[in-house]
N, C-alpha and C positions, 0 to 999 in steps of 0.2 A: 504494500500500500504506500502512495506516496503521502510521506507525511508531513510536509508544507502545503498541498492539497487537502490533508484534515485540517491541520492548523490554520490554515486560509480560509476555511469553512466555518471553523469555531471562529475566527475575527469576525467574518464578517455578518455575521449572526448576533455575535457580540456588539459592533458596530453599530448594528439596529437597533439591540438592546440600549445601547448608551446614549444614540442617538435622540430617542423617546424618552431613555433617561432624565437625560438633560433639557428637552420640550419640559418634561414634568417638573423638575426643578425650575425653570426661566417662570412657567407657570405659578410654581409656589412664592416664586423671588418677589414679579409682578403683583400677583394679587393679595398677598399677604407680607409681604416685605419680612424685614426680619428684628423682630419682636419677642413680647416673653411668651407669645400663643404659639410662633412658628420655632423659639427654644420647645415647648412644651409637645408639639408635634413630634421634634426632630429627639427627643428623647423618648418619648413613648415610642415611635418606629424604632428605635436604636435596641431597643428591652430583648424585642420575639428577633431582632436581627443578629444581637447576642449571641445567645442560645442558640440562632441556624447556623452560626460559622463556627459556634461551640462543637455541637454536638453533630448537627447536619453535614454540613459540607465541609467541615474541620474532621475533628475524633473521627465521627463515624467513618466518613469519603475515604480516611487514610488507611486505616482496618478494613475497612469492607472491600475495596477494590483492588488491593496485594492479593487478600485470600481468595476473592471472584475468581480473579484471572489466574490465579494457580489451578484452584481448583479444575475452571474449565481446562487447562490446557495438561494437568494431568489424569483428571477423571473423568471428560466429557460431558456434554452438555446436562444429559439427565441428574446426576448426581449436582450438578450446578443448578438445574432449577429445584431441588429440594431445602437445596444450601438459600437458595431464595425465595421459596414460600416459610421458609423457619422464621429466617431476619426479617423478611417483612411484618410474620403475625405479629414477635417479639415486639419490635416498633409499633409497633400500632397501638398495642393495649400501652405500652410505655407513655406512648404523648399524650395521649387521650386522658392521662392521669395527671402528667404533667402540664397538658391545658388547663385543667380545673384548679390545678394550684396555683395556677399563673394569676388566674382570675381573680383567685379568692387572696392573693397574696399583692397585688399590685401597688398599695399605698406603698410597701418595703421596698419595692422594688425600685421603683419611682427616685424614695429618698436615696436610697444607696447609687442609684446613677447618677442623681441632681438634685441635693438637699438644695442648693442655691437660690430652687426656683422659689422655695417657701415665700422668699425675699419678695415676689414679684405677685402683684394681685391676681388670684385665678389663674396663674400661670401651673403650681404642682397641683390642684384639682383637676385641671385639665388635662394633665398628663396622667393621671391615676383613670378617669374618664378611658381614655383613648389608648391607654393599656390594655385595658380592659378589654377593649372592643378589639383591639389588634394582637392580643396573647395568642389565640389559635391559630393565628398566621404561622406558628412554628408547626403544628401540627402536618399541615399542606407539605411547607418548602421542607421539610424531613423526608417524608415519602418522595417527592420530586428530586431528593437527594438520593435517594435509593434507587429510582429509577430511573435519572441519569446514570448512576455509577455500572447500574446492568447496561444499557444502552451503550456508554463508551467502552466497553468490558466487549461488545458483541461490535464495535468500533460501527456504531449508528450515533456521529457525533450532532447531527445537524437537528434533529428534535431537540435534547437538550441545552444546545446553544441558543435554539429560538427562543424559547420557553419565557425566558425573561420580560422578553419583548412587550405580554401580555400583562405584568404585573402595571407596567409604565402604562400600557392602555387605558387600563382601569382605572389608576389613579388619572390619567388626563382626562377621560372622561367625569370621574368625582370633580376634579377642578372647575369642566368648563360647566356641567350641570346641576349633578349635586350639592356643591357649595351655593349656588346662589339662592338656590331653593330651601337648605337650609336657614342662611338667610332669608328667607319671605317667612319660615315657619317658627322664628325665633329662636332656632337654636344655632351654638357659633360656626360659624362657618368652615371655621379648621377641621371640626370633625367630620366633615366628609373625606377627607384624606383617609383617616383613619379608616373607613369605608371601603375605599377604592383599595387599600393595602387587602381586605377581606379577599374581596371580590376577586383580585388582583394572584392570590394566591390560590384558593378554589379554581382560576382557571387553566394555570399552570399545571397543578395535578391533574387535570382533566384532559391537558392537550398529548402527557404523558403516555396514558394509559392505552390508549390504540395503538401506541407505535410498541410497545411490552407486548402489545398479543398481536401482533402484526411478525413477530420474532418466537413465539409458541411460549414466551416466559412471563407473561400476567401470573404474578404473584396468586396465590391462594391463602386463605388465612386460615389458619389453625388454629385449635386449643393454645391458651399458652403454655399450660403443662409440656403436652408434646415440643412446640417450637424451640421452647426453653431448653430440651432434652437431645438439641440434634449437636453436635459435638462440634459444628463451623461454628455454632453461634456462643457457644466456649471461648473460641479460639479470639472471632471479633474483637470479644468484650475483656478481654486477657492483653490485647493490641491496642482497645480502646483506652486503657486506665492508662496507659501513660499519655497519649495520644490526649487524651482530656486535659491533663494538665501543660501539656504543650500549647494547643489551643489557649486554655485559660491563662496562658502568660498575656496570649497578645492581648484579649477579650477583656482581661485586666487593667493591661496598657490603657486600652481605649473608655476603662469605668472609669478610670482614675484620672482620662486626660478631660473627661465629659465633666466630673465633679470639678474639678479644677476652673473648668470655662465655665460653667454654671456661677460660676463666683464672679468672675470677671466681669459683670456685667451685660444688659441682658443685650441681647445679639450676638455674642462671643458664640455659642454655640450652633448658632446657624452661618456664621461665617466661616467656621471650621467645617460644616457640612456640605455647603456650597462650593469651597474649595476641594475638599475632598471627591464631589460627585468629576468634578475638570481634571483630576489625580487619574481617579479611576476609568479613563479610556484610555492610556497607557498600560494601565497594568492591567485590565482586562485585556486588552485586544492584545498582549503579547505574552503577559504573565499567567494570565490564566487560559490562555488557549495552549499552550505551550507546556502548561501543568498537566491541562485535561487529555493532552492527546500522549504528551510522555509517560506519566503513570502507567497507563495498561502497557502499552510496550514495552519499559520497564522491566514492569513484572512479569511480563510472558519471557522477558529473555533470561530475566534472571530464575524464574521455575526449566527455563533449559538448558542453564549455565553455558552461555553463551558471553562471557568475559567483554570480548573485542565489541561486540554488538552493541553493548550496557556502554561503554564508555565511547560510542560513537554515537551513541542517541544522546548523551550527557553533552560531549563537546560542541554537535550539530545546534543543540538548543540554546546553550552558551554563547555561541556566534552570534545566533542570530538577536540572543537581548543585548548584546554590545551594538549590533549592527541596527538596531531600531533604538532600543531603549533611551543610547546616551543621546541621538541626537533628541528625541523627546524633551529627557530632562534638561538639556540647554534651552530649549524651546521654553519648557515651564518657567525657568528664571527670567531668562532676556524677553519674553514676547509676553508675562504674565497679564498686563492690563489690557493689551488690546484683545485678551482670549477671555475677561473679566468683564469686560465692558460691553462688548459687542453680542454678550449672550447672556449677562443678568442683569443690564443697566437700563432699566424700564418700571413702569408705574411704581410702587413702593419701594423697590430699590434702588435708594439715594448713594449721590457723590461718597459719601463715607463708607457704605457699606460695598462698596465699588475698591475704595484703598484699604479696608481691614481684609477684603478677601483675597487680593490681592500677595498680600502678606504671607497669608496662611498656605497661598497654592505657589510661592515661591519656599517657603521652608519646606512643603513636602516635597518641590521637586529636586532640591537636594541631595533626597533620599532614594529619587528612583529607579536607580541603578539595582539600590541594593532590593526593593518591593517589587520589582520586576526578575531581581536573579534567584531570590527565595522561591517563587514559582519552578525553577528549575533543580532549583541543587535539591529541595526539601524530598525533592520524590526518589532521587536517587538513595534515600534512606526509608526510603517509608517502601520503595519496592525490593528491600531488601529484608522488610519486616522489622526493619531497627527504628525506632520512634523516640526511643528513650535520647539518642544522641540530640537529634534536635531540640529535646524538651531543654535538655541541659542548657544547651547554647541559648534559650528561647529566657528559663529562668536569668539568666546574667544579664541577658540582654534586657530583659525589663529593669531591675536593679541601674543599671545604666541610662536608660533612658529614661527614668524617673530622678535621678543623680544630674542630668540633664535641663528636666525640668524644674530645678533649684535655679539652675546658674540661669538659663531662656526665660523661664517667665517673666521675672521680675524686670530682665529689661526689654524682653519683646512682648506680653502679652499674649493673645490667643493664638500668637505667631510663632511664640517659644516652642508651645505643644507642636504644631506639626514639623517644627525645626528638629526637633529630640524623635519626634517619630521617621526622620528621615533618615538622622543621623544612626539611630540605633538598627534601623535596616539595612545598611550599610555594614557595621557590622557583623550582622547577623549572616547575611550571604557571604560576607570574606570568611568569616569561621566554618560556615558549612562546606565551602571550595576547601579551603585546606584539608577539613575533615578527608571529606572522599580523594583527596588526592593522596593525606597519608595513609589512607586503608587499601591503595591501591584502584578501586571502582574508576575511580577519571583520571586518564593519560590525556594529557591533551595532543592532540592528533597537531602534524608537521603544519607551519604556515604561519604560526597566529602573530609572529611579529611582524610580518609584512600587510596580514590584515588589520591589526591596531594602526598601523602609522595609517592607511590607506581611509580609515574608519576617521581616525583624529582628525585628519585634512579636512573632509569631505563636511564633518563636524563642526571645524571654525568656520570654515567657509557659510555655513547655515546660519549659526550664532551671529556671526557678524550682519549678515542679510534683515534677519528678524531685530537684531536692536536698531539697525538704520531705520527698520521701518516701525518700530513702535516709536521710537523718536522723532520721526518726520511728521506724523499726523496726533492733532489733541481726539486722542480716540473716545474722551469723558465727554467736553465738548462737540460730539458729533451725536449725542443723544436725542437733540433736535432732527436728526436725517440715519434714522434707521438702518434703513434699505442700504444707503450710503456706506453706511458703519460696515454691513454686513460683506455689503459688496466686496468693501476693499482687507476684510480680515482673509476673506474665501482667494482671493487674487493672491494675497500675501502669502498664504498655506501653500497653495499653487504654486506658485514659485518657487517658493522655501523648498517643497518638495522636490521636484524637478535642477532645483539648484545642486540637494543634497547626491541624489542618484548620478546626475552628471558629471559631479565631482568623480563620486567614486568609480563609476565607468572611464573617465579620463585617464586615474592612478591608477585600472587595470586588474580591478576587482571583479570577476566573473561572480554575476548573482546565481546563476543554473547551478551552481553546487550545493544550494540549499536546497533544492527540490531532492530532497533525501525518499530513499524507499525504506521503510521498515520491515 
């Protein structure tokens, strides 16, 4: 299988996903600006989002999809759909218990993400509200975690990938509909988001399930006795406990960076999430297509101990986030306002909250070298069933990046957080390359200094382009002419891009050696 071809599949799926993403956020920026209602929003979403990169697409993703694809590729399909009607019953009575305590438990939860909001009128009632209502959204995106992980395992990347796409519908749809209608009915407007998150997850799981029995592996549910009793699901949950607390470093990271901006006053934490959602179409469209498509190959080559293979799908992946990533992250620094402006600088979102966000999506991009190489190196451990090494490097690293946010805060503000969350990513990917390099798993294959300097070039050459041109045009001031703004950010990308490729085709960079077969 050509796997720049999956990986191109999973982007540009993702692509759409972020695309809509980001309509939903311009949305939320627009009509609700950023406040202690759109803090109180962005912390209730954050709660059941937790707990899905906790336990969903975090712990479980990393245990369930090693064992998947061994299984299938040493004991064949049938014994793999048992190993997946077991994990699935398991799950299901699991959330179904864990929705109901969500529910009943939301005021705790609230405080322990954002005592801060107490400060601000109706700001943590609201968010206890709208908990509430979006708790069972973890219920959905766990199962749609499970059945992506079968899907990519049966290498059916392109359901999974879409799947997103529909959460951001729903919530666009809650935006342009349901929120005004709440407003006619007198209730606050914000909470039709929290609606659209429902909706938004329910359809996901649903778009899943034909393509599971389109493949003969629609889950069946069992007793949990039996489920509980088949010996994969042993094995999972024996993979998950460390896997959980690796997870929980980072899910920590981000409680501890939430309470923190909860303090700083009210808007800090929708500045952080605004920035964040402009982070995440780098590291989506390279880090996690690149995650999702290397894990199962991974681990199919390492269930056939195939040495050379493991570390030629580790160095192919590594290329190509140098060969994308970095010029991104100079992009994020040098070109941050005119990619701030031209896509959140409309009806409630003011000149100010245009330069805090600002801020916030230049400290993260920092770090994107390192949130785009983690995507890569983490699997090289997790398809080898080793979880515990990352946990370790995961604990230090938070200890660090909290050490971090001593010395940041106090002089950047909500800026400090994402500066320490770049920096400590950074780290974290340099510790996991050396790991697997001292274990032996990645040799870096012949070339790579003639591809760094070739990358570096092509690189400044882009940097320099994007600061001429956010320095040429007042991109804040062009608020009054839209279309204008828009026009000339799209030109600018266009070229930047075209700038970048050019380069590197001049210095003699053949792209066709990415198009890798697995």
């Amino acid at each position: 299988m050509n796997l720049l071809r999956a990986a191109s599949t999973v982007s540009l799926f993702t692509l759409a996903s972020r695309i809509t993403g980001l309509v939903r956020e311009l949305l939320v920026a627009s009509m609700f600006g950023a406040s202690a209602m759109t803090d109180a929003f962005q912390v209730a979403f954050r709660i059941p989002n937790l707990l899905r990169r906790l336990f969903a697409e975090g712990a479980f993703s990393q245990a369930f999809v090693p064992i998947l694809a061994e299984t299938r590729t040493r004991e064949g399909d049938e014994t793999t759909r048992r190993l997946i009607d077991a994990v699935a019953s398991v799950l299901f009575f699991v959330l179904l218990a864990t929705s109901l305590a969500g529910v009943i438990g939301a005021p705790l939860l609230v405080w322990l993400m954002a005592s801060g909001l107490k400060a601000t009128p109706g700001g943590f009632d609201a968010a206890v509200v709208m908990t509430r209502w979006m708790f069972p959204y973890i219920f959905f995106m766990s199962l749609v975690a499970l059945s992506a992980g079968v899907l990519n395992t049966w290498r059916r990347f392109a359901v999974p990938a879409a799947t997103p796409v529909l959460l951001n519908v729903a919530m666009i749809g809650a935006a342009l509909w349901l929120a005004p209608q709440f407003a006619r009915w007198g209730i606050e407007p914000i909470y039709a988001m929290a609606a659209g998150v429902m909706a938004g997850g329910a359809l996901q799981l649903g778009a899943q399930l034909p393509a599971l029995a389109r493949i003969g592996v629609l889950p069946r549910l069992r007793g949990l006795r039996e489920a509980w009793s088949h010996p994969g699901v042993g094995r999972i949950l024996k993979l998950m406990a460390p896997a959980v607390l690796g997870v929980s470093v980072a899910q920590l990271s981000l409680l501890i960076n939430t309470q923190i901006a909860s303090h700083l006053g009210a808007g800090s934490v929708s500045w952080l999430t605004y920035a964040d959602r402009l982070m995440e179409f780098p590291t989506a469209l390279l880090g996690v297509a690149l995650g999702v498509v290397l894990l199962p190959q991974l681990s199919a080559a390492q269930a056939k101990g195939e040495t050379e293979r493991y570390a030629g799908l580790l160095d192919w992946g590594l290329r190509l986030v140098v060969l994308l990533a970095l010029p991104s992250a100079v992009a994020l620094l040098v070109f941050a306002k005119p990619l701030v402006s031209a896509l959140y600088h409309y009806g409630a979102f003011g000149d100010r909250d245009v330069a805090q966000t600002v801020l916030a999506l230049m400290g993260y991009g920092v770090g994107l070298m390192g949130l785009v190489g983690v995507k890569v190196l983490a699997p090289g451990f997790y398809a080898k069933q080793d979880i515990r090494t990352p946990v370790k490097i995961a604990v230090v690293v938070l200890v660090l990046t909290q050490l971090m946010n001593l010395l940041f805060v106090p002089w950047l503000g909500h800026a400090g957080l994402a500066l320490s969350i770049g920096v400590g990513a950074l780290f974290n990917a340099g510790w996991l390359l050396i790991g697997l390099r001292r274990r032996g798993a990645y040799r870096p294959s012949p070339g790579w200094g003639g591809f760094l300097a070739r990358v570096l070039f092509a690189t400044a050459l882009l940097g320099a382009g994007l600061a001429f041109a956010s320095a040429a045009l007042d991109w804040v001031a062009l608020r009054q002419q839209p279309w204008l703004r828009i026009g000339w950010l799209a030109l600018t990308l266009g070229a930047a891009a075209l700038l970048y490729f050019g380069a590197l085709a001049l210095a003699g960079l053949n792209l066709r050696q990415f198009a890798r077969r697995g």
